[in-house]
Steps between C-alpha positions, in 0.01 A plus 500: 500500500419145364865361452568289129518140458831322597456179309336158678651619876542795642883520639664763770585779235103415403366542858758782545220784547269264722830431766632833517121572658485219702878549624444847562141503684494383861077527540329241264102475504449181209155468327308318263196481323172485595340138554866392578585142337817313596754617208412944656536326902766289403692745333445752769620262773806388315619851467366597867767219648766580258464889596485487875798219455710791318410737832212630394141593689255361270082500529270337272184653465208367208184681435290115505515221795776200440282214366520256723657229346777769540508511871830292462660824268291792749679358792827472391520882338266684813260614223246757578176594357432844435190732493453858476459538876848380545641811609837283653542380165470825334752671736726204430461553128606847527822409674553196244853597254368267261187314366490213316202328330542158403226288244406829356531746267205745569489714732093428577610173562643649863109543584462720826855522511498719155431842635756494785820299320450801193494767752776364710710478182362830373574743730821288711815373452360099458594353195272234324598126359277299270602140445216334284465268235164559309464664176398865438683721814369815610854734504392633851831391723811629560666146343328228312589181419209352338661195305208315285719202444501397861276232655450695785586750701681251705735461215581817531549558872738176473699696212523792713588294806845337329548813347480690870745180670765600190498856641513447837701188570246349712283173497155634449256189436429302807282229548177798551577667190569233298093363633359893405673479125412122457134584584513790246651323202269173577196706527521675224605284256215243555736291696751497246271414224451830337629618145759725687685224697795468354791329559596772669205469738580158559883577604391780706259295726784203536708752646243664730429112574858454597495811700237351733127573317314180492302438245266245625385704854468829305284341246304367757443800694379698217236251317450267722356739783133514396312674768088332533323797371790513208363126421122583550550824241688259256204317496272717458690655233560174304098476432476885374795457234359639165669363155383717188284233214851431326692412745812814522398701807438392841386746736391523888324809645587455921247725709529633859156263611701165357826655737264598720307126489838330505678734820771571243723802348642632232840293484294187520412580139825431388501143442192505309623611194720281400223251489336716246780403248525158552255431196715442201256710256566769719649826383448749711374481839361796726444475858236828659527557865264764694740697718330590829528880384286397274823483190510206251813340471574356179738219439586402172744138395546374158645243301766543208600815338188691624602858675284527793641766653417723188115408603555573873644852384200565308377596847843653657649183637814277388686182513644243343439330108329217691359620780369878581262673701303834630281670715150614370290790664177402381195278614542145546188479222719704238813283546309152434341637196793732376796282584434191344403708204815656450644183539307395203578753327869468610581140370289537159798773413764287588349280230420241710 
């Protein structure tokens, strides 16, 4: 059930379905998406405090490892990392009363968690909670909020938050929480530079400010916390950068021998792309990563009015207008040839 749109801010008769879950469960397992950034940990760790605060036994379990310019957020919420020979985690999950997955709204985007959350919610009595803010949802929960006109999930979990301290009476954001939502909403808005921060945004991170996040250390912790082989991969990157004859794509192909050169890993990737739209001819920019399962993962950014996410859904992936991405099964060969093709392709019928 994917509940309607309740203007710019979701209030408590909005969030009504979401707290009658969360009031009523008493076993919470929280999850995000794979290749967790700081708005899905965030998010998760914000409502992991406010949850155990209100009584509850909460675990937070993600299918990927925290990055770890995250270490700060993994600490702070206990977060485990699963894999299929978790059999403590599965038996957990089948005990859990409710699910929720934060930063997503596709079911794949669970990973290895997928086939055990479905079944648990399947055949038991655990109900499941999707809080995202991306566009296109898969209807696959038991409740959905999926709200496009956030910034970030963050926004959401903040909404949800006030909305939860009007119902109960008590004083939910504490100095912890108020770091987890800050890191969320920063994150993903670009630090506060994005077309969605509105004032809004900015009013919501004064208050989390003046409930004890602050701003300068958690901005510091997450971008200023290169690791050496993140630096040496950077580098290496920065001299492989490909920009198309006139000037409107930029794109990157990362393999496992320049990770493998460098002593880096997948979340070290992360900071290269924004490098890859830093020229201002640039339209589109495409970032190709060789998984160590051999996968491609695709990351697409763009400037202006130009729908990314309707190119990363071209091969069953999703995000936002501005910045999208997917997983590939297909040679690393294929994906440097096809990609930046379709990419091509792409722009030309936007009319750029």
């Amino acid at each position: 059930m994917i509940l309607p749109v309740y203007g710019r801010k979701l209030d408590l008769m909005g969030w009504s379905p979401v707290i009658d879950i969360l009031l009523e469960g008493q076993q919470f397992l929280l999850t995000t998406h794979e290749n967790s950034d700081g708005d899905g940990l965030g998010s998760q760790v914000a409502l992991a405090l406010v949850l155990k605060r209100l009584g509850r036994h909460v675990m937070i379990v993600n299918p990927t490892e925290v990055p770890p310019n995250y270490t700060f957020l993994k600490q702070a919420g206990n977060i485990v990392h699963f894999d299929d020979r978790d059999e403590d985690v599965i038996q957990d999950l089948s005990l859990c009363d409710v699910l929720v997955l934060l930063d997503a709204n596709l079911s794949e985007r669970m990973g290895a968690l997928r086939p055990h959350v479905l079944f648990a919610n399947e055949v038991g009595s655990m109900k499941m909670v999707c809080i995202d803010h991306h566009l296109d949802p898969e209807d696959f929960a038991d409740v959905m909020v999926c709200e496009q006109y956030a910034s970030s999930t963050g926004e959401l979990v903040y909404d949800l938050v006030l909305a939860l301290e009007e119902k109960t009476g008590m004083q939910l954001i504490t100095p912890q929480v108020a770091e987890a939502l800050y890191t969320a909403v920063m994150t993903d808005t670009g630090s506060f530079r994005f077309p969605k921060s509105s004032p809004y945004v900015y009013q919501l991170a004064g208050d989390l400010v003046d409930k004890g996040a602050d701003p300068s250390k958690i901005y510091d912790l997450v971008y200023n916390s290169l690791t050496p082989q993140a630096l040496k991969l950077l580098g290496l990157s920065l001299t492989a950068i490909d920009i198309s004859d006139d000037g409107l794509i930029a794109s990157l192909f990362i393999s496992q021998e320049m990770m493998k050169t460098t002593g880096s890993r997948l979340f070290d990737t992360d900071l290269i792309i924004r490098y890859l739209l830093s020229v201002p001819s640039v339209r589109i920019s495409v970032l190709m990563t060789e998984m160590q399962d051999g996968r491609i993962k695709a990351s697409f950014r763009s400037r202006g009015d130009i729908y990314v996410n309707h190119l990363a859904r071209q091969y069953g992936g999703g995000g936002h207008m501005n910045a999208a991405g997917c997983l590939l099964n297909c040679s690393a060969e294929k994906a440097r040839r096809m990609i930046p093709e379709d990419v091509r392709r792409f722009l030309a019928a936007q009319g750029q």
